[in-house]
PDB file of the backbone (N, CA, C, O) and the ligand in Angstrom, with CONECT records:
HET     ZN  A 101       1
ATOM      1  N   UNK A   1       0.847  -1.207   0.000  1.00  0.00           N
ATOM      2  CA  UNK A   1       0.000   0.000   0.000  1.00  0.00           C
ATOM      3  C   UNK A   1       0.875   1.247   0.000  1.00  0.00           C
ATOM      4  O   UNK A   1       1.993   1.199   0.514  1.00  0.00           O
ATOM      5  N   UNK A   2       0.548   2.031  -0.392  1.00  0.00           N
ATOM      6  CA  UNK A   2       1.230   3.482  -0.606  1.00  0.00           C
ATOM      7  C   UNK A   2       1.208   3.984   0.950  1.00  0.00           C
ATOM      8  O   UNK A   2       0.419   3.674   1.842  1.00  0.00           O
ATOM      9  N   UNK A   3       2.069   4.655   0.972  1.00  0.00           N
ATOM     10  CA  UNK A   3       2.567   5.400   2.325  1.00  0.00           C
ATOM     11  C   UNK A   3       1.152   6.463   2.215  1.00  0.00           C
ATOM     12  O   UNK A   3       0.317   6.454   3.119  1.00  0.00           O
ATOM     13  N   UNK A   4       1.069   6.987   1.508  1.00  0.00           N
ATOM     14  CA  UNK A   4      -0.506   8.451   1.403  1.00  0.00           C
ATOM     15  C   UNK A   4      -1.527   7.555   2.068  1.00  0.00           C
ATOM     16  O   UNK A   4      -1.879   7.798   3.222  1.00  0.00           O
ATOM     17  N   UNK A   5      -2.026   6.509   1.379  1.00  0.00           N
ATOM     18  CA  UNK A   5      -3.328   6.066   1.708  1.00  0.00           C
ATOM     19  C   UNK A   5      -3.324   5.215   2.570  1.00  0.00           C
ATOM     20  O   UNK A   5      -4.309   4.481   2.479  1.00  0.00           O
ATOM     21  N   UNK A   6      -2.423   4.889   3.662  1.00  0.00           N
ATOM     22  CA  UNK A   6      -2.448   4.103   4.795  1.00  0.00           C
ATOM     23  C   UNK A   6      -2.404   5.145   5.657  1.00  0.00           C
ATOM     24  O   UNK A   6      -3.140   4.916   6.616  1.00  0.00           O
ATOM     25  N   UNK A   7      -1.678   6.535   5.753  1.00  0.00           N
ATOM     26  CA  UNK A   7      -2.073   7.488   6.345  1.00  0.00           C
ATOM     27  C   UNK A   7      -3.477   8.187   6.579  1.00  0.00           C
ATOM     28  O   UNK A   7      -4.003   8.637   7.596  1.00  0.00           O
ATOM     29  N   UNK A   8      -3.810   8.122   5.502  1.00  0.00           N
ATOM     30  CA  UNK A   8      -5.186   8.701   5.046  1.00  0.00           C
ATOM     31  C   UNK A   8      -6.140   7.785   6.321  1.00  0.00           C
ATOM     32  O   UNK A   8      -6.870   8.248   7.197  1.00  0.00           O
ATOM     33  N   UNK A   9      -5.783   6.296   6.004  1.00  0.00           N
ATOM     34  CA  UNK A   9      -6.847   5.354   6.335  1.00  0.00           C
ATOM     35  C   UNK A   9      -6.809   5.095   7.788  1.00  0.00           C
ATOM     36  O   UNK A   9      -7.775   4.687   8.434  1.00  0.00           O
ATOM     37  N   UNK A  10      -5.402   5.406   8.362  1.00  0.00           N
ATOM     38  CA  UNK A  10      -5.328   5.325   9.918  1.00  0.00           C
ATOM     39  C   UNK A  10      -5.717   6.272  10.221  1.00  0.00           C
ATOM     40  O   UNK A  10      -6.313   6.063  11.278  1.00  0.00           O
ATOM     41  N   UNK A  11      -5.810   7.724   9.856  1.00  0.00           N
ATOM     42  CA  UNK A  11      -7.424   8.542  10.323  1.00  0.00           C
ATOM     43  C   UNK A  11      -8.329   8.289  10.202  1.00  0.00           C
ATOM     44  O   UNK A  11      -9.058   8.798  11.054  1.00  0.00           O
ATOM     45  N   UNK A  12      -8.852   7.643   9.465  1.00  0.00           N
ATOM     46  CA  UNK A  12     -10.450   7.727   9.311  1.00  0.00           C
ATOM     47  C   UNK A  12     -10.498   6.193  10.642  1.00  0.00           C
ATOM     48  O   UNK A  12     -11.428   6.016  11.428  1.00  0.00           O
ATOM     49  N   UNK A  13      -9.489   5.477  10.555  1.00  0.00           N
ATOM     50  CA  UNK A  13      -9.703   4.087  11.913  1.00  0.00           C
ATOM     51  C   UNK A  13      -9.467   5.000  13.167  1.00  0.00           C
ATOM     52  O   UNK A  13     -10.217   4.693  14.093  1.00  0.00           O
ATOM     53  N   UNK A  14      -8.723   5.916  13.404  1.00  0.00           N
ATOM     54  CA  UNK A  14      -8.193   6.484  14.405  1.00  0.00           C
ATOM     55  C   UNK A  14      -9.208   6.458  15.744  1.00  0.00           C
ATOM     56  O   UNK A  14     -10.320   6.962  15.593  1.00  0.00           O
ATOM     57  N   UNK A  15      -8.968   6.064  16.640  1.00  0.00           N
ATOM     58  CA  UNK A  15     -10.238   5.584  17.630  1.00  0.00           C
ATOM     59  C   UNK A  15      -8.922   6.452  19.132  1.00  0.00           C
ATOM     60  O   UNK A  15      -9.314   7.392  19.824  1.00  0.00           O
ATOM     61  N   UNK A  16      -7.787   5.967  19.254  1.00  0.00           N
ATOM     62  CA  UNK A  16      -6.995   6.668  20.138  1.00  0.00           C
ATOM     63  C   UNK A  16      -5.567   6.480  20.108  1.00  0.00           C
ATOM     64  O   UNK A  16      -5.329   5.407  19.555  1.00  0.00           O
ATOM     65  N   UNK A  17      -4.473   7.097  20.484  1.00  0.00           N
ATOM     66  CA  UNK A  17      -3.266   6.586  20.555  1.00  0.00           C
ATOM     67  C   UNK A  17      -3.208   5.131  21.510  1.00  0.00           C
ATOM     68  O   UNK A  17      -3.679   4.679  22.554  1.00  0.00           O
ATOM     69  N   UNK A  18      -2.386   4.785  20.505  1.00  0.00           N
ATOM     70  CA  UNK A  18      -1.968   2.789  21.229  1.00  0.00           C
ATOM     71  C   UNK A  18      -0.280   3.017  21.329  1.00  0.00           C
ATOM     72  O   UNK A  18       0.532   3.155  20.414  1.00  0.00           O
ATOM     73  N   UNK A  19      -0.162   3.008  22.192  1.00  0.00           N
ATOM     74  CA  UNK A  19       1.764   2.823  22.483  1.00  0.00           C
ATOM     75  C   UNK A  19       2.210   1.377  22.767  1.00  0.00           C
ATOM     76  O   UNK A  19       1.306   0.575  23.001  1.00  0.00           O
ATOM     77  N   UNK A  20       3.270   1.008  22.777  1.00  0.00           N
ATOM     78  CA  UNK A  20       4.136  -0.204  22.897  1.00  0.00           C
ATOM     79  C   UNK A  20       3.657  -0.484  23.979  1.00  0.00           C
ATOM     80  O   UNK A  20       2.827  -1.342  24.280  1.00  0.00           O
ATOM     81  N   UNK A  21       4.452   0.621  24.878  1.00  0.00           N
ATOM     82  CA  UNK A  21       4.663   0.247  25.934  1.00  0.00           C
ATOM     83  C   UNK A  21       3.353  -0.770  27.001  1.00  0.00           C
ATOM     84  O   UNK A  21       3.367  -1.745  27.751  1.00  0.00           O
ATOM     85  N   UNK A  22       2.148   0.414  26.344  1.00  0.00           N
ATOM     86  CA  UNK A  22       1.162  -0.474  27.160  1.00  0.00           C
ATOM     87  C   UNK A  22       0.549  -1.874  27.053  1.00  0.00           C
ATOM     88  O   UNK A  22       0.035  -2.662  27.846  1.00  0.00           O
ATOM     89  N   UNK A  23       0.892  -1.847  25.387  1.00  0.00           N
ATOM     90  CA  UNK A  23       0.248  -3.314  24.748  1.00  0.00           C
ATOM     91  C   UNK A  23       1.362  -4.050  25.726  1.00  0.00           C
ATOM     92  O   UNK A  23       0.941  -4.857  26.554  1.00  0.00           O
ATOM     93  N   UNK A  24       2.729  -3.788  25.639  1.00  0.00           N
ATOM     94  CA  UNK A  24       3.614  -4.745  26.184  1.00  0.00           C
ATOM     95  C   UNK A  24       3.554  -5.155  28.136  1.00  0.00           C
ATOM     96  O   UNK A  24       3.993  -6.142  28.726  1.00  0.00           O
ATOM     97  N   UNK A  25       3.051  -4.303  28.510  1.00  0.00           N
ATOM     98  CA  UNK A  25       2.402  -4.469  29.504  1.00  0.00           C
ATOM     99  C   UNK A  25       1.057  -5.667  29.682  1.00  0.00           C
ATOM    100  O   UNK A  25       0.889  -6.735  30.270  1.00  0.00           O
ATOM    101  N   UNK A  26       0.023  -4.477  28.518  1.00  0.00           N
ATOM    102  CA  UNK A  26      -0.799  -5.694  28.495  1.00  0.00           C
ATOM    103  C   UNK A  26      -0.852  -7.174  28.173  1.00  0.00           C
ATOM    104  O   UNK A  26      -1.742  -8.016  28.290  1.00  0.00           O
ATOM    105  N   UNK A  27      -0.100  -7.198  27.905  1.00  0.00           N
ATOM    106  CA  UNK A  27      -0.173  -8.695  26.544  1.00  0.00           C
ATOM    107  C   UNK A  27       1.322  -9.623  27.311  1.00  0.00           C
ATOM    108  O   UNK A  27       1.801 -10.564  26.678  1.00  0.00           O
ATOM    109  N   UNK A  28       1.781  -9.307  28.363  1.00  0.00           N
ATOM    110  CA  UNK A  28       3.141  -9.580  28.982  1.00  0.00           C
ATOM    111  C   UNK A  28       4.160  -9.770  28.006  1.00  0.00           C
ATOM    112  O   UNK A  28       4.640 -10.902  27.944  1.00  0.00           O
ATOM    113  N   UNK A  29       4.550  -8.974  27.301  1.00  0.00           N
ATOM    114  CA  UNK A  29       5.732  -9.421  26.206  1.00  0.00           C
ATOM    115  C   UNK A  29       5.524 -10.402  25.449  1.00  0.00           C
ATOM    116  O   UNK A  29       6.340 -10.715  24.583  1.00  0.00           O
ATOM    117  N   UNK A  30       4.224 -11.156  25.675  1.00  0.00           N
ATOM    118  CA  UNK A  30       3.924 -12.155  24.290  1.00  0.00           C
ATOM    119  C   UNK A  30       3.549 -11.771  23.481  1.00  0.00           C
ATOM    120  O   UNK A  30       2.958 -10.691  23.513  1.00  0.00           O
ATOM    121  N   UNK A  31       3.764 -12.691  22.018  1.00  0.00           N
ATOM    122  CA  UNK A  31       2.912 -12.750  20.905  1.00  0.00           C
ATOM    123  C   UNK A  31       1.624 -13.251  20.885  1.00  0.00           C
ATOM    124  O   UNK A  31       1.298 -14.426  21.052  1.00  0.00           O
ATOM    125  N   UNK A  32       0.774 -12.123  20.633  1.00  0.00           N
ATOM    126  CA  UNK A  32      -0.700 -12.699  21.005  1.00  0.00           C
ATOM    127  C   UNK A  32      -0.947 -13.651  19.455  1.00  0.00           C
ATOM    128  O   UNK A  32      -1.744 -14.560  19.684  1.00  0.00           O
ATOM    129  N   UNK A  33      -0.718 -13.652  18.757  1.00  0.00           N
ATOM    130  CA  UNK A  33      -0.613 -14.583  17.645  1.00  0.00           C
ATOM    131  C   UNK A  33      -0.116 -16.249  17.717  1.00  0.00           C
ATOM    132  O   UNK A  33      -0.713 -17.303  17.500  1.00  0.00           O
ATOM    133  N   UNK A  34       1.391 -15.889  18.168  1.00  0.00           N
ATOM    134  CA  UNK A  34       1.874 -17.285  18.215  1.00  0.00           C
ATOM    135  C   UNK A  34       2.152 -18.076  19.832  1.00  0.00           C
ATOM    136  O   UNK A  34       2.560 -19.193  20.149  1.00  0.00           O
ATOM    137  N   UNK A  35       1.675 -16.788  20.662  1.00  0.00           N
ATOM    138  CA  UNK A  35       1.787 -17.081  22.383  1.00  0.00           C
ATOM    139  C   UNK A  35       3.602 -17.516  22.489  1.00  0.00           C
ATOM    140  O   UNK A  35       4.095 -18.177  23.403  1.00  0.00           O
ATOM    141  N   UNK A  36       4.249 -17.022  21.467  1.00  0.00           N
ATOM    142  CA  UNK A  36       5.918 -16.849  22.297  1.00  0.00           C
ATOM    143  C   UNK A  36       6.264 -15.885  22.291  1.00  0.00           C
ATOM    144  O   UNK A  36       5.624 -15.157  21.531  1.00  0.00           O
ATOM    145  N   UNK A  37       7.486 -15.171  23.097  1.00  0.00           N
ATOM    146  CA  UNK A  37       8.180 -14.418  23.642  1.00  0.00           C
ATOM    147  C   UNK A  37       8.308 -13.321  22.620  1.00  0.00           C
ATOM    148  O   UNK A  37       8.172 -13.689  21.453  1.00  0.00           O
ATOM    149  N   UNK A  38       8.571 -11.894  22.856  1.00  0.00           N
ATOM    150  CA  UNK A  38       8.482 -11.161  21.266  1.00  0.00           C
ATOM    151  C   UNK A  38       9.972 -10.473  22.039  1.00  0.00           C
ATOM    152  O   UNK A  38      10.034 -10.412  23.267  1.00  0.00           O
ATOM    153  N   UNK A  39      10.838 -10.103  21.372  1.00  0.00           N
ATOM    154  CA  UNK A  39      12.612 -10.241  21.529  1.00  0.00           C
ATOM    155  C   UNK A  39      12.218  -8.773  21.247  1.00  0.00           C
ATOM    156  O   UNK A  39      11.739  -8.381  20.183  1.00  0.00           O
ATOM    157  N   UNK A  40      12.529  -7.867  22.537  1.00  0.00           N
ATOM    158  CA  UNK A  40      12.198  -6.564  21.925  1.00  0.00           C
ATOM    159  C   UNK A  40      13.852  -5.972  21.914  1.00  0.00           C
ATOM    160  O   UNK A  40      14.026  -4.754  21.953  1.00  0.00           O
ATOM    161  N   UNK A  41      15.028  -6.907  21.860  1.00  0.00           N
ATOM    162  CA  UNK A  41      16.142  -6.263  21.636  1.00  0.00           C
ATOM    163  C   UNK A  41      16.323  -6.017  20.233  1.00  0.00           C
ATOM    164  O   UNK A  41      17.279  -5.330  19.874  1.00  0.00           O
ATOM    165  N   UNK A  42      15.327  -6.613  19.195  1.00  0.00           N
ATOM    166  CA  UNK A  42      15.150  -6.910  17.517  1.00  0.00           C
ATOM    167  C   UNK A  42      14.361  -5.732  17.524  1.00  0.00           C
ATOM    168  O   UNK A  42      13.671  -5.244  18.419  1.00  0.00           O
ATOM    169  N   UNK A  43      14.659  -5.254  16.009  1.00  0.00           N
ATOM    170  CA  UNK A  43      14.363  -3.929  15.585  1.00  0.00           C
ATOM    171  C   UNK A  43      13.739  -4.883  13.833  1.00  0.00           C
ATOM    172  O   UNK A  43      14.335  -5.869  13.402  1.00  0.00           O
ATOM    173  N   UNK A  44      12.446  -4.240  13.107  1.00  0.00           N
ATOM    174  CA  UNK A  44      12.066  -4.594  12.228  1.00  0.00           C
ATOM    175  C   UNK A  44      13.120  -4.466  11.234  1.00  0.00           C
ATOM    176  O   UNK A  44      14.004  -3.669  11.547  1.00  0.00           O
ATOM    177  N   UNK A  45      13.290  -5.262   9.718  1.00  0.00           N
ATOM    178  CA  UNK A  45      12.333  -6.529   9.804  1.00  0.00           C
ATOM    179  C   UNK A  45      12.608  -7.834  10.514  1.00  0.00           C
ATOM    180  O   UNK A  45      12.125  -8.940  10.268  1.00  0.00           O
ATOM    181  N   UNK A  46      13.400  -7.517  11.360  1.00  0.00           N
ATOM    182  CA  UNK A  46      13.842  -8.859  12.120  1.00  0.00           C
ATOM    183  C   UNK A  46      12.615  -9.995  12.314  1.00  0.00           C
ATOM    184  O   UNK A  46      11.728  -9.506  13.013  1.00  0.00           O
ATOM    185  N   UNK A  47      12.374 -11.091  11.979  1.00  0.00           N
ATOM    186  CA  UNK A  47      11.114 -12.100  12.179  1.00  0.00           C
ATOM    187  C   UNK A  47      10.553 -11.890  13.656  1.00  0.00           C
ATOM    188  O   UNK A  47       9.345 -11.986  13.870  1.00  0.00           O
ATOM    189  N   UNK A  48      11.653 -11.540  14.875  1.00  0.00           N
ATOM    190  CA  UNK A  48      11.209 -11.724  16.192  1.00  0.00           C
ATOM    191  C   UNK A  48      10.795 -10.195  16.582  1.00  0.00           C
ATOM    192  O   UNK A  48       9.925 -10.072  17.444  1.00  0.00           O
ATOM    193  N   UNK A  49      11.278  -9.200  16.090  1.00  0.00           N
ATOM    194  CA  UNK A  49      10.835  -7.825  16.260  1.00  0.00           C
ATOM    195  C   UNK A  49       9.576  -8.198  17.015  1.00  0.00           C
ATOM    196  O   UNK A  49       8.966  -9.267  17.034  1.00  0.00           O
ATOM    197  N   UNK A  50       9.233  -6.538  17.912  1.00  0.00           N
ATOM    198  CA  UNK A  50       7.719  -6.259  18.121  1.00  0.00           C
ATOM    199  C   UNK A  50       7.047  -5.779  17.180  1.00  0.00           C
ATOM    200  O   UNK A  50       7.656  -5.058  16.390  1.00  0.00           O
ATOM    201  N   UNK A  51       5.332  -6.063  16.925  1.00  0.00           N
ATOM    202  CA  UNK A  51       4.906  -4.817  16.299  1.00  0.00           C
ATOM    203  C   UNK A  51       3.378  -4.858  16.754  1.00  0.00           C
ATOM    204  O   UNK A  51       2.773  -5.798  17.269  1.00  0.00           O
ATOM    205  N   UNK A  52       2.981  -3.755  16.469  1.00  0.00           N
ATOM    206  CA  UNK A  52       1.621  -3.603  17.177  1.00  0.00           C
ATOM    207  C   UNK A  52       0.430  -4.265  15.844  1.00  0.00           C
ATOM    208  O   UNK A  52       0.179  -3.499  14.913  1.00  0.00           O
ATOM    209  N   UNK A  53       0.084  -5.004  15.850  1.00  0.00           N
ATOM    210  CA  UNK A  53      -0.717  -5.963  14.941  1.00  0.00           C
ATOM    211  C   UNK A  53      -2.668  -5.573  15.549  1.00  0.00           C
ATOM    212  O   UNK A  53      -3.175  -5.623  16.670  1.00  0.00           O
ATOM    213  N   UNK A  54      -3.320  -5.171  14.015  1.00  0.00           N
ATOM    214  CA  UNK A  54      -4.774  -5.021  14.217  1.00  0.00           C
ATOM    215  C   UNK A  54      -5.121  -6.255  14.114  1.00  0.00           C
ATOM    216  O   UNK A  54      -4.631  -6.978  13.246  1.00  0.00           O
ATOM    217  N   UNK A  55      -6.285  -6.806  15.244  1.00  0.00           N
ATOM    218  CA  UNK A  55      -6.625  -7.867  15.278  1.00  0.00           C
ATOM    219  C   UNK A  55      -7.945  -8.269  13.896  1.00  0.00           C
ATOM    220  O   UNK A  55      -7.924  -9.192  13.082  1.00  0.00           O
ATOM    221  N   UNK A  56      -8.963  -7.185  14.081  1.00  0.00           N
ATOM    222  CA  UNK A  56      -9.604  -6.947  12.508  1.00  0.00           C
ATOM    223  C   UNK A  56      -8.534  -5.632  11.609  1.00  0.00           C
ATOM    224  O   UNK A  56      -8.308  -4.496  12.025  1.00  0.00           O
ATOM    225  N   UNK A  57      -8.131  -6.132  10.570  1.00  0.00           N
ATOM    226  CA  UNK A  57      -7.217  -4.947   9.901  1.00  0.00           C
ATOM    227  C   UNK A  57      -7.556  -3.476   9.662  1.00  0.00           C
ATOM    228  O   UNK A  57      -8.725  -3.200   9.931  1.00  0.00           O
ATOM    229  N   UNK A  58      -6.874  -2.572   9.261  1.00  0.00           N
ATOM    230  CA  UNK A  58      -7.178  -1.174   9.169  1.00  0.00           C
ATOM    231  C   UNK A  58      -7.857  -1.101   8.053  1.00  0.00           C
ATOM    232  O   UNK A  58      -8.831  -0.372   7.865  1.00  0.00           O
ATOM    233  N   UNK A  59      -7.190  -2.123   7.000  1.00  0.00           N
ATOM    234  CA  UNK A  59      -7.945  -2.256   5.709  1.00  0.00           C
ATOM    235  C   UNK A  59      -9.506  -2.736   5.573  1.00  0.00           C
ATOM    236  O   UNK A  59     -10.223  -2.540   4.593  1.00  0.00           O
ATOM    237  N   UNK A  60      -9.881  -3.440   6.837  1.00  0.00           N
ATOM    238  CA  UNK A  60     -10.977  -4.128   6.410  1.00  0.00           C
ATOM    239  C   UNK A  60     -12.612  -3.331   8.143  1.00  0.00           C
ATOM    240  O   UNK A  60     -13.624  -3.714   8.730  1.00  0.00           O
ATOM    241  N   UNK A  61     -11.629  -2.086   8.059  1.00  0.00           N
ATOM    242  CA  UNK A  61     -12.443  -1.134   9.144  1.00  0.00           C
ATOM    243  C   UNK A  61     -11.916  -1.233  10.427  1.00  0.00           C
ATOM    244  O   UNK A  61     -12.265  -0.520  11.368  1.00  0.00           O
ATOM    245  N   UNK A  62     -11.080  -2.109  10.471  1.00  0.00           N
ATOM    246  CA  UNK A  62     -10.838  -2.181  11.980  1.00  0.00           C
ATOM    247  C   UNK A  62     -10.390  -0.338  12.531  1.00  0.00           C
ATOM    248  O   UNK A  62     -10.175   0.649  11.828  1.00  0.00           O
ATOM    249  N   UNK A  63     -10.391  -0.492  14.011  1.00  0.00           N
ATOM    250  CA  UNK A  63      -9.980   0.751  14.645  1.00  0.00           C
ATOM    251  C   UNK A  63      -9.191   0.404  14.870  1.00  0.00           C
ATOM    252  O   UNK A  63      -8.946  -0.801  14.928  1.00  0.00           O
ATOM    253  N   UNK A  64      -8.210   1.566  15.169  1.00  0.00           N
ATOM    254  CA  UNK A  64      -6.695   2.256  15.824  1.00  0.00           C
ATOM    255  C   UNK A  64      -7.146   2.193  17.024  1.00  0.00           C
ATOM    256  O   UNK A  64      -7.370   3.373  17.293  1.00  0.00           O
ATOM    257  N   UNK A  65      -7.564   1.256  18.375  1.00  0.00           N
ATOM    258  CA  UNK A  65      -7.979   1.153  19.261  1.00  0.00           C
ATOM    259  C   UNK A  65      -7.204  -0.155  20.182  1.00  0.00           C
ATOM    260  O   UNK A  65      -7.004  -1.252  19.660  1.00  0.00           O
ATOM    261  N   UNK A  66      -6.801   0.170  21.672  1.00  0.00           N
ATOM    262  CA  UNK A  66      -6.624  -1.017  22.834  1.00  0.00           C
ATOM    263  C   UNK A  66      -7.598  -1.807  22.001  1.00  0.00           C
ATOM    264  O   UNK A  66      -6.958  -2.048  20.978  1.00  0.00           O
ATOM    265  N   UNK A  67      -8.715  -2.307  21.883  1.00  0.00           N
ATOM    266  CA  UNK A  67      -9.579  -3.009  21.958  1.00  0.00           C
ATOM    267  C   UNK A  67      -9.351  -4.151  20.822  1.00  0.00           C
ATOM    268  O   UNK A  67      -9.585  -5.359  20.824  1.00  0.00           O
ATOM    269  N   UNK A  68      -8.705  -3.125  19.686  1.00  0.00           N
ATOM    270  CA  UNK A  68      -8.371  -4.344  18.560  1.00  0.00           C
ATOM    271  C   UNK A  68      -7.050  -4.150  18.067  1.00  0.00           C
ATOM    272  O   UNK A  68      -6.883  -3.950  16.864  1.00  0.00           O
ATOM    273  N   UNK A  69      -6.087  -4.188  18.867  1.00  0.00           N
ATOM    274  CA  UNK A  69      -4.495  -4.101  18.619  1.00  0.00           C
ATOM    275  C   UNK A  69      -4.179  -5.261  19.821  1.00  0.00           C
ATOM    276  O   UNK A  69      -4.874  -5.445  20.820  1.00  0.00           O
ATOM    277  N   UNK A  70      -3.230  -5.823  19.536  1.00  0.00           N
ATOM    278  CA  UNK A  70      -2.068  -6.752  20.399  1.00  0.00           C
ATOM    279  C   UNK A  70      -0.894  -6.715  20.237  1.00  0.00           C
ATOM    280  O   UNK A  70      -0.547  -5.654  19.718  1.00  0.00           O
ATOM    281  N   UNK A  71       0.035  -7.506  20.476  1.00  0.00           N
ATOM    282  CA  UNK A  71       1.520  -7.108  20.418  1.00  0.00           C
ATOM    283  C   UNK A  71       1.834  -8.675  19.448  1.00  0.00           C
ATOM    284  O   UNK A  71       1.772  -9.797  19.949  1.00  0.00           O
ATOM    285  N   UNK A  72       2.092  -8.449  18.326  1.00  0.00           N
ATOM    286  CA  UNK A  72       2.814  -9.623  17.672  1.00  0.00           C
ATOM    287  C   UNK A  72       3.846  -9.406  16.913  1.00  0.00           C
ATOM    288  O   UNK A  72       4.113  -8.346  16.346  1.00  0.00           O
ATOM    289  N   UNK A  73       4.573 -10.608  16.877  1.00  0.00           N
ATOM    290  CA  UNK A  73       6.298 -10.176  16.052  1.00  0.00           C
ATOM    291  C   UNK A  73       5.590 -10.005  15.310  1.00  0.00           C
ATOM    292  O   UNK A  73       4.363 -10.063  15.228  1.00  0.00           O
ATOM    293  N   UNK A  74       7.133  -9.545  14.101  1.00  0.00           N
ATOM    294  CA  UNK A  74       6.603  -8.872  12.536  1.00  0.00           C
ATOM    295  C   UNK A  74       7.008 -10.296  11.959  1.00  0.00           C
ATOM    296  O   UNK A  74       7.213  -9.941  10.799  1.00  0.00           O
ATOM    297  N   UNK A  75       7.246 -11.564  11.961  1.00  0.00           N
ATOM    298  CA  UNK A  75       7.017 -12.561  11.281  1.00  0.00           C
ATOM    299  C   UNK A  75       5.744 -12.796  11.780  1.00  0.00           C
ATOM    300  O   UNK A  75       5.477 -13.539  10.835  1.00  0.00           O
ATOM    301  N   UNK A  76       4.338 -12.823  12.687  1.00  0.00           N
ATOM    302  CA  UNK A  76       3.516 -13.159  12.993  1.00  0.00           C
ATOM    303  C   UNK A  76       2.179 -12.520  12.092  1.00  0.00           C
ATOM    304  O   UNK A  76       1.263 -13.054  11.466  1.00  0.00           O
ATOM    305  N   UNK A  77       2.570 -11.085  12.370  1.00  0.00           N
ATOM    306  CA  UNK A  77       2.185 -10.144  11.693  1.00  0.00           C
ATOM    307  C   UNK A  77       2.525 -10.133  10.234  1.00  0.00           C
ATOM    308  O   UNK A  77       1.505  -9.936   9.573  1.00  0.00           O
ATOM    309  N   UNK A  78       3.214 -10.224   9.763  1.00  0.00           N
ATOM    310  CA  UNK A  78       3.390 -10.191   8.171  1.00  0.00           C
ATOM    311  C   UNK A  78       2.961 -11.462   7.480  1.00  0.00           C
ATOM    312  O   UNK A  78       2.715 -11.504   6.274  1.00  0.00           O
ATOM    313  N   UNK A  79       2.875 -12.599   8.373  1.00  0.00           N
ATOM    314  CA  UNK A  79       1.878 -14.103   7.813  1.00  0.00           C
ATOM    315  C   UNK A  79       0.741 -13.347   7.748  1.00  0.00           C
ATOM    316  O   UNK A  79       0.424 -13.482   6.566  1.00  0.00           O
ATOM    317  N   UNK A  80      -0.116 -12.607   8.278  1.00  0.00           N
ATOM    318  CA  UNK A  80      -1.195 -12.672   8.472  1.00  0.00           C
ATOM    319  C   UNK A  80      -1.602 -11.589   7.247  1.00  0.00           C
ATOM    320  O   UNK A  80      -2.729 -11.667   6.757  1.00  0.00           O
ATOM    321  N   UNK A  81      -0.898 -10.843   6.895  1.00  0.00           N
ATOM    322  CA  UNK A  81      -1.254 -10.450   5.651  1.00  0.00           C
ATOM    323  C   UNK A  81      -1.490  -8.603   6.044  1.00  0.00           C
ATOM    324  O   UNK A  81      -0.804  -7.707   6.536  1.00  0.00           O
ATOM    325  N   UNK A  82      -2.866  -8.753   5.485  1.00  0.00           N
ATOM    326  CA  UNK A  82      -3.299  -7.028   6.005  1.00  0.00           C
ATOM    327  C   UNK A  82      -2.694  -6.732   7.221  1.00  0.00           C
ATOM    328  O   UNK A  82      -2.497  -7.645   8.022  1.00  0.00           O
ATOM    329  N   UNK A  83      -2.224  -5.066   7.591  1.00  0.00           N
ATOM    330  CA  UNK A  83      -1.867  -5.151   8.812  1.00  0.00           C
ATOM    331  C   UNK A  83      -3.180  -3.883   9.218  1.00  0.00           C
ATOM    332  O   UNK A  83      -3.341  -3.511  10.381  1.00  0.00           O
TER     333      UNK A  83
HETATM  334 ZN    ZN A 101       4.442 -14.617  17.120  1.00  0.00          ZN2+
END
């Protein structure tokens, strides 16, 4: 997707700021995807990286919201396709 229209589209999902820190709190440093450990000394695209993963995608309406974000590596996250 183009850098413009994923911008565009995380406003119109925009529901509230989601930080690391808290998902990583919430979610205890797991991958809510694969339930292992997410290596936050890895920086993307490392497979074990963190990344904040929409549980329904941005593409398909989901919100920029706690409610539908978790913490999954970016190999977890990038299987899954839409982010
Ligand atoms: Zn995972």
């Amino acid at each position: 997707m183009k850098r413009k229209a994923r911008k565009l589209m995380f406003r119109r999902n925009y529901v509230e700021p989601v930080t690391m820190a808290v998902l990583r709190r919430r979610d205890q440093d797991t991958c809510r995807i694969c339930g292992e450990p997410v290596d936050f000394s890895k920086r993307q695209p490392d497979p074990r990286a963190a990344t904040i993963d929409h549980v329904r995608a941005l593409t398909r309406g989901g919100p920029h919201s706690y409610e539908n974000t978790q913490l999954a590596h970016y190999r977890c996250n990038a299987e899954k396709g839409a982010c």
